[in-house]
TIROPA-463539 format. One record per residue (C-alpha): x, y, z. Coordinates in nm, 4 decimals. Last residue first. Example, Ala and Ser with C-alpha at 12.3 -4.5 7.8 and 13.67 -1.06 7.14 Angstrom:
[[1.3670 -0.1060 0.7140]]
[[1.2300 -0.4500 0.7800]]
# end
This chain:
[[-1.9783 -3.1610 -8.9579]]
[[-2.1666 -3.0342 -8.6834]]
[[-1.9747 -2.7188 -8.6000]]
[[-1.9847 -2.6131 -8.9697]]
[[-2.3290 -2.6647 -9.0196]]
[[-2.3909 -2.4895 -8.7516]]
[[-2.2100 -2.2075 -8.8284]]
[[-2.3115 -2.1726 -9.1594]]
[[-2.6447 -2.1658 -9.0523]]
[[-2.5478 -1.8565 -8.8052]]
[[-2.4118 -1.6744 -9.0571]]
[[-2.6615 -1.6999 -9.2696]]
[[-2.9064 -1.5754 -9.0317]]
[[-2.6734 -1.3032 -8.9453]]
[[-2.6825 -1.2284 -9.3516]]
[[-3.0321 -1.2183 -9.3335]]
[[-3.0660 -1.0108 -9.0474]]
[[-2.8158 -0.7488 -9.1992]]
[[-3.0020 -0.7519 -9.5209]]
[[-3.3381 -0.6595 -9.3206]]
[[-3.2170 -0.3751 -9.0949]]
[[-3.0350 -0.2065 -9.4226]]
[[-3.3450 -0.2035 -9.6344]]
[[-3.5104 -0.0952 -9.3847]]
[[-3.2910 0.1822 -9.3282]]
[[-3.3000 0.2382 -9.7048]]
[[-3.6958 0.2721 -9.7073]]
[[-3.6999 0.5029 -9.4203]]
[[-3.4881 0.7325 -9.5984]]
[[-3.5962 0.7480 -9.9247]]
[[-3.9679 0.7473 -9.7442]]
[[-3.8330 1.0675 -9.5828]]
[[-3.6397 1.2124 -9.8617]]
[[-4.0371 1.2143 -10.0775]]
[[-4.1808 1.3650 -9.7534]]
[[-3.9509 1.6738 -9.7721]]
[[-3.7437 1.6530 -9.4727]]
[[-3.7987 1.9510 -9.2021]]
[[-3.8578 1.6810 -8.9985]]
[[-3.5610 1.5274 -9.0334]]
[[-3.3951 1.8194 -8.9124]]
[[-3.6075 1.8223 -8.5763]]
[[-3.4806 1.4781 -8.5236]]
[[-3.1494 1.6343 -8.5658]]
[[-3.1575 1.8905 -8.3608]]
[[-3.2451 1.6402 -8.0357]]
[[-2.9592 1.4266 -8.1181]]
[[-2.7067 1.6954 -8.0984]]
[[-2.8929 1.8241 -7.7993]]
[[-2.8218 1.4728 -7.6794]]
[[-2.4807 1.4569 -7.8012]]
[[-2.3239 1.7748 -7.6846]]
[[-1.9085 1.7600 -7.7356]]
[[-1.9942 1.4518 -7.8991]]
[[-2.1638 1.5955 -8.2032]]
[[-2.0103 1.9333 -8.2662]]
[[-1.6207 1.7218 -8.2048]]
[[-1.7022 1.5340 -8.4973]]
[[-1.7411 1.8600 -8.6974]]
[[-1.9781 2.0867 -8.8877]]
[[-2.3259 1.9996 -8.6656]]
[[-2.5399 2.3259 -8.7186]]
[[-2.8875 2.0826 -8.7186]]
[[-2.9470 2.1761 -9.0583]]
[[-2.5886 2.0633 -9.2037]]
[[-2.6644 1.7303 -9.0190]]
[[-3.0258 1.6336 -9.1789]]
[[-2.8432 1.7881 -9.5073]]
[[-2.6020 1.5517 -9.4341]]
[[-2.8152 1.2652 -9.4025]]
[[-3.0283 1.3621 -9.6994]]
[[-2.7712 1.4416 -9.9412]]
[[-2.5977 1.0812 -9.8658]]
[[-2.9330 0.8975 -9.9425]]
[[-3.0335 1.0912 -10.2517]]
[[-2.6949 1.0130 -10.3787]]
[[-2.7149 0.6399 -10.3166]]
[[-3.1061 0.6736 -10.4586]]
[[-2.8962 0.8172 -10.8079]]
[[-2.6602 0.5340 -10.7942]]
[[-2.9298 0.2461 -10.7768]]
[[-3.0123 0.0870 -10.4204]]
[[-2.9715 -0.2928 -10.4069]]
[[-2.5921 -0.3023 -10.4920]]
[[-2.5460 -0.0774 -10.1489]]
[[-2.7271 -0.2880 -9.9100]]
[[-2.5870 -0.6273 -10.0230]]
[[-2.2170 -0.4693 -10.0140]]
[[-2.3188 -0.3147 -9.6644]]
[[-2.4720 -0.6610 -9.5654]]
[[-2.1497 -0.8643 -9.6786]]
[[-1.9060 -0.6531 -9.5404]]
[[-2.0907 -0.6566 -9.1950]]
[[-2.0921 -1.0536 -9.2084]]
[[-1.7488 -1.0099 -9.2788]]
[[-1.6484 -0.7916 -9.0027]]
[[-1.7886 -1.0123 -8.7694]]
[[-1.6089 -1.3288 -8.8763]]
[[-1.2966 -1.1414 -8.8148]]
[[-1.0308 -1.1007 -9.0785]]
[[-0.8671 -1.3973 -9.1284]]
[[-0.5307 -1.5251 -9.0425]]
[[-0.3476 -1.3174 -8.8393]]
[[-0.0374 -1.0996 -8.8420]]
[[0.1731 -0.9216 -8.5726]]
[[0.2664 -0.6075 -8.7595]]
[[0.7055 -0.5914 -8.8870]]
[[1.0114 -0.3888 -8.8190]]
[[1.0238 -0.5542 -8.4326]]
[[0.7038 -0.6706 -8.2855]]
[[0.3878 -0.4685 -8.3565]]
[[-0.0116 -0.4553 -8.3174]]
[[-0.2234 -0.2401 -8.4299]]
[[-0.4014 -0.0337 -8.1670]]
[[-0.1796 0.3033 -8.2461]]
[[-0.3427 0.2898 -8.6050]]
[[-0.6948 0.3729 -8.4855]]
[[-0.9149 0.1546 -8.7306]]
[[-0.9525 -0.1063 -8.4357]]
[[-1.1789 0.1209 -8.3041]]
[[-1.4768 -0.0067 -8.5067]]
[[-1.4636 -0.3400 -8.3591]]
[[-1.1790 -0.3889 -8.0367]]
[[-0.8719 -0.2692 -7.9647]]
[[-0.5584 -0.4570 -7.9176]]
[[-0.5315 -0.4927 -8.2996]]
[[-0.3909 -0.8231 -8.4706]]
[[-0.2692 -0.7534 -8.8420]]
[[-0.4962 -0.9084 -9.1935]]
[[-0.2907 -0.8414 -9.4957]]
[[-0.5145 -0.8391 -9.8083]]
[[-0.4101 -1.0406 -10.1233]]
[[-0.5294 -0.8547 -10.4426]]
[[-0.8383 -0.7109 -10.5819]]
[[-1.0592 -0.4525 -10.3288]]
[[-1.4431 -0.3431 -10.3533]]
[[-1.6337 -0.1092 -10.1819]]
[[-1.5802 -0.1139 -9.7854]]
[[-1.3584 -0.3657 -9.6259]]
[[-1.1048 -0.1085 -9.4641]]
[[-1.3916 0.1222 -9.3070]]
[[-1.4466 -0.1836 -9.1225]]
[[-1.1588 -0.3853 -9.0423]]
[[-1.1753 -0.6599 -8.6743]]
[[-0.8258 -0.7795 -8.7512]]
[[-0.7014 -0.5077 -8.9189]]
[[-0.6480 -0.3935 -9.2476]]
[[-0.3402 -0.3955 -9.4996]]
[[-0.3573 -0.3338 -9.8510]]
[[-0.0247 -0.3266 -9.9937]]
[[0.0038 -0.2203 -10.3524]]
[[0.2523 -0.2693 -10.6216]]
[[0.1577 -0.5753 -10.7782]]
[[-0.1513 -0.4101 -10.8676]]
[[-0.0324 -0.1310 -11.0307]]
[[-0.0865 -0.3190 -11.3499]]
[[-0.3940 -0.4246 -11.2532]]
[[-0.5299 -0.0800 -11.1953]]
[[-0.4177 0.0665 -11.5039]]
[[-0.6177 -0.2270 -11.6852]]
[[-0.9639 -0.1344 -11.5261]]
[[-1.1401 -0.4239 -11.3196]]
[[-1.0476 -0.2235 -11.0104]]
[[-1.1694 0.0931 -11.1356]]
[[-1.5057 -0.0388 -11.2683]]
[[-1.6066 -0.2379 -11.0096]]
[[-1.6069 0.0614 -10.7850]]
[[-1.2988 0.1332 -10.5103]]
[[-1.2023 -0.0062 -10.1925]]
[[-1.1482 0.1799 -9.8926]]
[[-0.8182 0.2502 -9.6460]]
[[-0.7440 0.0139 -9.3460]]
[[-0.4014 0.1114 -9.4407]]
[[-0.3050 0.1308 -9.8170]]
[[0.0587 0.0947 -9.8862]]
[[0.1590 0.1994 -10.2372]]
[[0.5310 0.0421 -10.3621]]
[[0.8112 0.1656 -10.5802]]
[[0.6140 0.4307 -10.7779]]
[[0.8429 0.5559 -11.0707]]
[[0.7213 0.3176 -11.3361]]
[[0.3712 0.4495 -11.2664]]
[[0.4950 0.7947 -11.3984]]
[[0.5370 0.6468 -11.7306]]
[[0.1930 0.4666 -11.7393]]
[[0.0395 0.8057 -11.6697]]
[[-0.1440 0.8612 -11.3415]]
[[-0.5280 0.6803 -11.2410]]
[[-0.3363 0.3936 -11.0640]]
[[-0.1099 0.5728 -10.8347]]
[[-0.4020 0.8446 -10.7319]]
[[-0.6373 0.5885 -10.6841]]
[[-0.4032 0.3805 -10.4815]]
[[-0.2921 0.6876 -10.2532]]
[[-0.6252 0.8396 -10.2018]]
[[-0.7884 0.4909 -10.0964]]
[[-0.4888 0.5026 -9.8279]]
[[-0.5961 0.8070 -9.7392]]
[[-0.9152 0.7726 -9.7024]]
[[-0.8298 0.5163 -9.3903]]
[[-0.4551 0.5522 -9.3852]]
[[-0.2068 0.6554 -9.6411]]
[[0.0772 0.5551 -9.8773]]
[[0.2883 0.6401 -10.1507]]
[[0.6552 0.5257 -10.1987]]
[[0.8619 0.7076 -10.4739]]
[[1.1579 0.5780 -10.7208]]
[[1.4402 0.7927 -10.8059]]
[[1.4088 1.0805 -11.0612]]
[[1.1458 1.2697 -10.9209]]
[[0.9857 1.5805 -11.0336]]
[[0.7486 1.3954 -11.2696]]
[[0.6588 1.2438 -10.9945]]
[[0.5611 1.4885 -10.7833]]
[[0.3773 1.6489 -11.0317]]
[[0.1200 1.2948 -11.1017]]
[[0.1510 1.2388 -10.6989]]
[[-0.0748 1.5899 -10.6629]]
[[-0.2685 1.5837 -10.9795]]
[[-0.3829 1.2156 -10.8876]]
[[-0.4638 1.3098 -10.5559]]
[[-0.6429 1.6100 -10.6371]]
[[-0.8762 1.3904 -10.8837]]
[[-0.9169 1.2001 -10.5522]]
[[-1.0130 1.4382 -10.3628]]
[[-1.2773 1.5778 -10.5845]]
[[-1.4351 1.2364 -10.5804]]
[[-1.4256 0.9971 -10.9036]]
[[-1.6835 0.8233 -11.0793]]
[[-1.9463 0.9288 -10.7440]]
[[-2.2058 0.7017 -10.5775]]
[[-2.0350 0.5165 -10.2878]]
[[-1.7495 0.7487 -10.2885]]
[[-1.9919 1.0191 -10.1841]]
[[-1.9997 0.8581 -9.8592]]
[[-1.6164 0.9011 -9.7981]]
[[-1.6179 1.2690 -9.9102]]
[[-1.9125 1.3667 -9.6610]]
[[-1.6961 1.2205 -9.3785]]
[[-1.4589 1.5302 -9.5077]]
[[-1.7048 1.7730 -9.5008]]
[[-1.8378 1.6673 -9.1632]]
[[-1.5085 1.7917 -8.9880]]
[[-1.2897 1.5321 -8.8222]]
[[-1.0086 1.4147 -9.0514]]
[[-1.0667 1.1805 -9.3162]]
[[-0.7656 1.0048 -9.4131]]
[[-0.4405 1.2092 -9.5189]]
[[-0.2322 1.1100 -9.8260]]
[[0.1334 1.0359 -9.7267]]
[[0.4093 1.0698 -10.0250]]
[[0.7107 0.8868 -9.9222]]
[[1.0674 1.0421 -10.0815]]
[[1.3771 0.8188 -10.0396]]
[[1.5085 0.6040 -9.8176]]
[[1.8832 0.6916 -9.7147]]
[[1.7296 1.0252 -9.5026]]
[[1.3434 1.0159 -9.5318]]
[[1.1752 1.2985 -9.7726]]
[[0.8376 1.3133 -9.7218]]
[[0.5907 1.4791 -9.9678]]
[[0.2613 1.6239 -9.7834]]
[[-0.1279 1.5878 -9.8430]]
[[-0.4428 1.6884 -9.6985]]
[[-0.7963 1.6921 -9.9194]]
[[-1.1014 1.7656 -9.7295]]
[[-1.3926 1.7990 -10.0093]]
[[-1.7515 1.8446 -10.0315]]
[[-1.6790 2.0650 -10.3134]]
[[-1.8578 2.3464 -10.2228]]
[[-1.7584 2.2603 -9.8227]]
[[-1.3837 2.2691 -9.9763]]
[[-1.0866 2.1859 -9.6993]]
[[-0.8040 2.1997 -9.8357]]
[[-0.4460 2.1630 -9.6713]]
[[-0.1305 2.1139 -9.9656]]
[[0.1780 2.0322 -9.8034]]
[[0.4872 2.0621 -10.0832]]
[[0.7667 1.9916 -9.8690]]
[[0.8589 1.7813 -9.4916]]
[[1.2274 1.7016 -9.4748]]
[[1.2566 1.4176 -9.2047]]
[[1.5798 1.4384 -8.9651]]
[[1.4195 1.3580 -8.6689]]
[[1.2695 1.0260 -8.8261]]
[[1.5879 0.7337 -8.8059]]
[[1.7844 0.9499 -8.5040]]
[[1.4602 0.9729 -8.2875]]
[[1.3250 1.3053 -8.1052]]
[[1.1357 1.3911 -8.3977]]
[[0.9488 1.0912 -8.4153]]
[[0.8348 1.0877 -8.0373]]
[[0.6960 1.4126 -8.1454]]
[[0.5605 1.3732 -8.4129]]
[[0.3514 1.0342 -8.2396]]
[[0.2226 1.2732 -7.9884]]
[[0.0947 1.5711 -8.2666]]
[[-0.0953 1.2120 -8.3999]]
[[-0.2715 1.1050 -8.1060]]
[[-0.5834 1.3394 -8.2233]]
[[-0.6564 1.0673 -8.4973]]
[[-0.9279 0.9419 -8.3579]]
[[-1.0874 1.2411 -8.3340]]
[[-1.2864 1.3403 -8.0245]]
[[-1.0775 1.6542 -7.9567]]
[[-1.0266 1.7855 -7.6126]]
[[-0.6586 1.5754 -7.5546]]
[[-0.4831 1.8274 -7.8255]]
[[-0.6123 2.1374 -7.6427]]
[[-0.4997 2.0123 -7.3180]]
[[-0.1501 1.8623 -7.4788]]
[[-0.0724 2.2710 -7.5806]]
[[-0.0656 2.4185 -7.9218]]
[[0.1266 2.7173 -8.0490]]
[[0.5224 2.6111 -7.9754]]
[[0.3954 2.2397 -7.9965]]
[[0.4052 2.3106 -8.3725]]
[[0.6926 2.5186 -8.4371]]
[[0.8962 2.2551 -8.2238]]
[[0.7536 1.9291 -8.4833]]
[[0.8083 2.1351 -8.7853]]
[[1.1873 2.1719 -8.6757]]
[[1.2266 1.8387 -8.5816]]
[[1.0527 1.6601 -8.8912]]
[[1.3085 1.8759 -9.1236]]
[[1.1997 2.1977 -9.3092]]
[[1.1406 2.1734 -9.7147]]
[[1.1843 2.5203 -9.9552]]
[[1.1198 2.4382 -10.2789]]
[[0.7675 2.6346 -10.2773]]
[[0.4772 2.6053 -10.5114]]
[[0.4081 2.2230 -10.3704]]
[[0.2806 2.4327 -9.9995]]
[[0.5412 2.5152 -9.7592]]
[[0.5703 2.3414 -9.3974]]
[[0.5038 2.5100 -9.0867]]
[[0.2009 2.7669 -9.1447]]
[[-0.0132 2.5020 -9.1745]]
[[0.0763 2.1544 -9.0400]]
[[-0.1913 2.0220 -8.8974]]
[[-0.0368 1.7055 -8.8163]]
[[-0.3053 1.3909 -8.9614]]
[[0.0123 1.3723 -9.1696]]
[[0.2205 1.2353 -8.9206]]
[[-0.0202 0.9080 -8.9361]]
[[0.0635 0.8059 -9.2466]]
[[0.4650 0.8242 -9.1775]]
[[0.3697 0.6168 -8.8818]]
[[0.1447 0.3509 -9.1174]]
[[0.4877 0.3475 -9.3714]]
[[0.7676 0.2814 -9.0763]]
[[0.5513 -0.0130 -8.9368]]
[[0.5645 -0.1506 -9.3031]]
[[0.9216 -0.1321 -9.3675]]
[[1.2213 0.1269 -9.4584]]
[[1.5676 -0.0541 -9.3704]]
[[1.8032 -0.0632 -9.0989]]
[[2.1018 0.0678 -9.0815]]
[[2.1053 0.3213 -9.4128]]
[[1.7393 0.3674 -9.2514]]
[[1.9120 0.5519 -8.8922]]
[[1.8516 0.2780 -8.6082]]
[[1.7807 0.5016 -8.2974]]
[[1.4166 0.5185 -8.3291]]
[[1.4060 0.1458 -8.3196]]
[[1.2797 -0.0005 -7.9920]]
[[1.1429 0.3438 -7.8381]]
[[0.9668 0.4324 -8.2565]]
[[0.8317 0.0712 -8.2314]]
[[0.6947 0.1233 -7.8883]]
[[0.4848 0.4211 -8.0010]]
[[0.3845 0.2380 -8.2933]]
[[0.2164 -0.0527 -8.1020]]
[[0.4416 -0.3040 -7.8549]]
[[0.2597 -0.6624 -7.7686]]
# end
């Protein structure tokens, strides 16, 4: 089966007046703005917007495929999907405005975002997922403990401006974080503004407390939102979710199903399944088990300590890790220990705590199995 590359060779040349926005159309516009776009498009102070074509030649003009290739990210395909998009009639003519870059190591915050105007379809607002400095894997962790991340109170200013810009109605979406990003943002704005948002596509992104999703602002935007994961979903199945989830077929396999160029697609639309995989539940249910055993303040503890352990050992980004893994590795058992004691046991204690809820959900796996097979 084709992926999103394929998609843009199949369709590129059908402008959206002939053929209409769709699904496949929001995960690529999520994964343009993994583009590091500073210095080509203008920040939300500025009117000024340049089309997809334009940003897409400024970029390449200062990076090369070598330096592209050398990252670790999964998302380091995305300068390669701009620009196959910019030499297509339906994305070539994009106009790319207010693109807002932060990345806040006080805060523990990496915060991307960029308004999308498509020709015939209207404006898109794409929230970025994590990208691959520490800070910003910091920011999905903290979501296990925090009322409301930095990023997403910058989310919710961002799309709450935009739309009271906008007269016409506006589609929000992003992948991974981003996608959390996007329904946060949509259901923590003004019930006026809400009226605006035409539909909010979350892709493989993370749930949200109990709180949020039993809130009444969330249920009315409920309707509204698209959550769509993959087959074998991880990062898509964390926290909590309300609402029918779209399960699409990935030619990758476990965690790197998550990379948006392995889902699967035929024509305007993902090749669904069922279910998401068995595996991905049992791991669902022993994070969930994990997490609602440890109290709020020992989920903070938790996250300080592990990147701490990582701050200490000098690692800042994805790339620090892989790029020398067993000195990596060797830095951070020094890290831990430095540890005070009292992080230690924390530490030790949750791992255990981890180890023993994922055997006893296997085990209960496995039962069910059986049961299942001989009945």
């Amino acid at each position: 089966m084709g992926n999103l590359m394929d998609y843009l060779d199949w369709r590129g040349d059908l402008p959206f007046q002939a053929d209409g926005f769709n699904e496949v159309d929001s995960l690529i516009l999520t994964q343009l703005i993994y583009v590091d776009f500073g210095g080509i498009v203008e920040g939300p102070e500025s009117g000024a917007a340049v089309s997809l074509k334009e940003a897409s030649a400024r970029f390449w003009n200062t990076h090369t495929e070598e330096e592209i290739l050398a990252k670790v990210s999964m998302t380091k395909s995305a300068p390669f999907v701009m620009r196959r998009m910019a030499e297509t009639k339906r994305f070539g003519e994009i106009a790319l405005s207010r693109y807002v870059n932060e990345i806040s190591e006080e805060e523990q915050s990496q915060f991307s975002v960029a308004c999308m105007r498509l020709p015939d379809a209207g404006l898109y607002v794409a929230f970025c997922g994590t990208d691959d400095t520490i800070v910003g894997w910091r920011e999905n962790f903290n979501m296990g403990y925090l009322a409301e991340t930095p990023g997403q109170r910058k989310a919710v200013e961002y799309l709450s401006r935009v739309l009271a810009q906008e007269q016409e109605k506006v589609r929000v979406g992003g992948h991974s974080k981003g996608g959390n990003l996007a329904v946060y943002a949509s259901v923590k704005c003004e019930l006026q503004l809400q009226e605006k948002i035409a539909a909010v596509y979350s892709n493989d992104g993370p749930g949200f407390s109990r709180e949020v999703i039993e809130s009444e602002s969330y249920r009315r935007i409920l309707p509204k939102i698209r959550t769509i994961l993959p087959e074998s979903s991880i990062v898509g199945l964390l926290l909590e979710h309300q609402g029918a989830c779209e399960v699409v077929k990935s030619s990758q396999n476990g965690v790197m199903q998550h990379d948006a160029l392995s889902w699967e697609v035929l024509g305007a639309r993902f090749i669904r399944t069922a279910h998401v995989a068995a595996e991905s539940v049992l791991l669902d249910e022993t994070m969930k088990s994990w997490i609602y055993q440890l109290s709020g303040d020992e989920r903070e503890q938790i996250v300080e300590t592990i990147f701490s352990m990582l701050e200490d050992a000098g690692i800042k980004t994805v790339d620090d890790f892989y790029g020398s893994p067993w000195k990596m590795m060797q830095e951070l058992l020094k890290a831990r220990s430095r540890l005070s004691s009292e992080s230690q046991k924390l530490l030790s204690r949750a791992l255990k705590l981890l180890w023993n809820e994922g055997n006893r959900a296997l085990r209960r796996a496995v039962k069910e199995r059986k049961q299942s097979s001989e009945g």
